[in-house]
N, C-alpha and C positions, 0 to 999 in steps of 0.2 A: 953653179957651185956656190956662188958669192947667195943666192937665195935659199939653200939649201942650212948652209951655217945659218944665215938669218932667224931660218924658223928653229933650227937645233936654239940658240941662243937666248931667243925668246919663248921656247919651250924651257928650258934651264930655268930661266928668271922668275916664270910665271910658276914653276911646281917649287923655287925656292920662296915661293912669296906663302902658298900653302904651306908649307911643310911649318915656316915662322908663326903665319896666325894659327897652326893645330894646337902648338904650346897652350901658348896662352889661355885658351878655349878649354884646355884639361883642365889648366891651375883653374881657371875662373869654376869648374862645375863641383871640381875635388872639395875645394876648401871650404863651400856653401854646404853642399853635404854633410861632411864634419861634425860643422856648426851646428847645421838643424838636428844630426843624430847625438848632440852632447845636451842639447834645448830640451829633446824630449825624454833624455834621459832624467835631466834633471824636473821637468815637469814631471813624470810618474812618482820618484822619487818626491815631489811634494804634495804631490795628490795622495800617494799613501800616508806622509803624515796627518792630511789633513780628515784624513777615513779615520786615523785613529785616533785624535785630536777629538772626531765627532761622535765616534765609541765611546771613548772617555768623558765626554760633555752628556750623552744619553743615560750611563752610568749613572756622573753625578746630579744629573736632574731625577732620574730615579729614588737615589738614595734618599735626597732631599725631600722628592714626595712624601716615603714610607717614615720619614722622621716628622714631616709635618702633621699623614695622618697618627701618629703615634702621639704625638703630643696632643693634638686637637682629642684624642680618646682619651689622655691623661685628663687633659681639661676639663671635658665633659663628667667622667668618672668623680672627678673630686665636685663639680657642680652637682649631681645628683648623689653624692655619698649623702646615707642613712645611717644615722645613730639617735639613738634613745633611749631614754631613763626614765621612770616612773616608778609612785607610790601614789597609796592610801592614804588623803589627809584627815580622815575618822574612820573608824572602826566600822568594819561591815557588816552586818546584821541581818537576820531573817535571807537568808541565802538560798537557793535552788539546786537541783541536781541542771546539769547545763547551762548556768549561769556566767553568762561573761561576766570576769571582773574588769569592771569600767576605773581603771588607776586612773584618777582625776586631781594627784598633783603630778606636774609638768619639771622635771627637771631639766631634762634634755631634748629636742625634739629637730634632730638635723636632716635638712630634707622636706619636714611637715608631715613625714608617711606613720606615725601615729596616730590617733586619734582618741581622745580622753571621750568622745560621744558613745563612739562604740568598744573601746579596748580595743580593736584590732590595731594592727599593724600591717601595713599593703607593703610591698615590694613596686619599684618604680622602675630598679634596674636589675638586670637576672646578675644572680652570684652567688656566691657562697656565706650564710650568714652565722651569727654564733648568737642564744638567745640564754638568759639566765632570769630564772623568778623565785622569789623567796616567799613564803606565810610565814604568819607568828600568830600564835595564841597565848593567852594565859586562862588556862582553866583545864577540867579534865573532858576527857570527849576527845573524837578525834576527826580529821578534815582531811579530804584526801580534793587534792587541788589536778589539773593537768593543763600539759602544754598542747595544742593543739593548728594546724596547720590542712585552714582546706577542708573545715568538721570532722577530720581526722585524728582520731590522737597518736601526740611523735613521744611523749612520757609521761609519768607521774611524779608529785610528791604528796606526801602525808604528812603529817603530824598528829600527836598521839598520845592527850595527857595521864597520867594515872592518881594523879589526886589533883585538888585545888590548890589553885596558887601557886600551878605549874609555870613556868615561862618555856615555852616551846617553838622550834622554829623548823620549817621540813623548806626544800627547794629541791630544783633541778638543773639541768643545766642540757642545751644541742648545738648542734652544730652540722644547720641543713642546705639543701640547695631551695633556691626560689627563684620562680621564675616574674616574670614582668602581670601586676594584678593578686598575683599569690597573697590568702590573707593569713597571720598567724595571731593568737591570742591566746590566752591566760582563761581557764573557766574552769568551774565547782564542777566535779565528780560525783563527791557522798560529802555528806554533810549530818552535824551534828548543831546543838543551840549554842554554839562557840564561836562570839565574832572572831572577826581576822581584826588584826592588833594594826594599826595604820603604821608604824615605823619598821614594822617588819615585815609589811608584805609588799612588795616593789617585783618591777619587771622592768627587763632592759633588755637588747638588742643592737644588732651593728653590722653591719656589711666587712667581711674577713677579706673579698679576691671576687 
């Protein structure tokens, strides 16, 4: 009897000794869990800022590219803008049907894509240009002048005197496309024994867009 309580006794002790360390053993597993499910909550939670953080960074490195090449094409465009002005510093003379008029005073020449050697005008960059040429005569006869682009002709002017001691002045005026090499220039059509007057016959051009 006295061995039978015994082991009852130390059965009691030994499953109350379990029963004390099971607690602790929960809190200990419970509270670590928690922890780590509130860790990666907050981890996702800064991974998605940081996703959009690098959307937004991608964005404005973007934006910045298309601004830098934009300006760099500003740059370049105003480095090769084309403008030009030109006349007759004497009177032209003994003239030809297809004769380029070689204008060999220089007023304006922005660019360099004139050329007083040969009258043309070259295109360096493709755009949209706008070109205006004037004659003048004083006498009777008449001069039929054209603009041309490529040995093509883009229009005419004439002048047209009916007696002497006329002062006369004919032009034209376009507004074409060209591309990069395109050459455009000023030459005699028909012709009569009527110089062209040097302060009245001028050619100009300009790069529009």
């Amino acid at each position: 009897m006295r061995t039978i309580l015994c082991f009852f006794f130390i059965a009691s002790y030994v499953e109350s000794i379990d029963t004390a360390n099971e607690e602790p053993e929960a809190d200990f597993v419970t509270v670590p869990k928690t922890l780590i499910t509130g860790l990666q909550e907050d981890v996702t939670r800064l991974q998605e800022r940081v996703d959009q953080l690098e959307k937004l960074e991608a964005r404005f490195q973007a934006l910045e590219t298309k601004l830098d090449v934009s300006a760099n094409i500003r740059y370049k465009r105003q480095e090769e803008l084309a403008a030009f002005s030109v006349k007759l510093s004497r009177p032209l003379t003994h003239m030809t049907v297809k004769q380029p008029i070689k204008f060999d005073e220089v007023l304006l020449n922005k660019g360099n894509r004139y050329s007083a050697a040969t009258g043309h005008f070259t295109a360096s960059i493709p755009g949209t240009y706008l070109f205006i040429y004037f004659m003048g005569h004083h006498s009777t006869g008449e001069t039929w002048i054209e603009l041309v682009k490529n040995g093509v002709r883009v229009n005419l002017a004439v002048a047209e005197g009916s007696f002497a001691s006329q002062n006369l002045q004919g032009g034209n005026a376009a507004i074409i496309p060209l591309a990069v090499g395109d050459n455009v220039w000023v030459e005699i059509t028909q012709v009569s024994n009527v110089p062209l007057q040097e302060q009245f016959t001028t050619f100009s051009g300009a790069i529009l867009y």
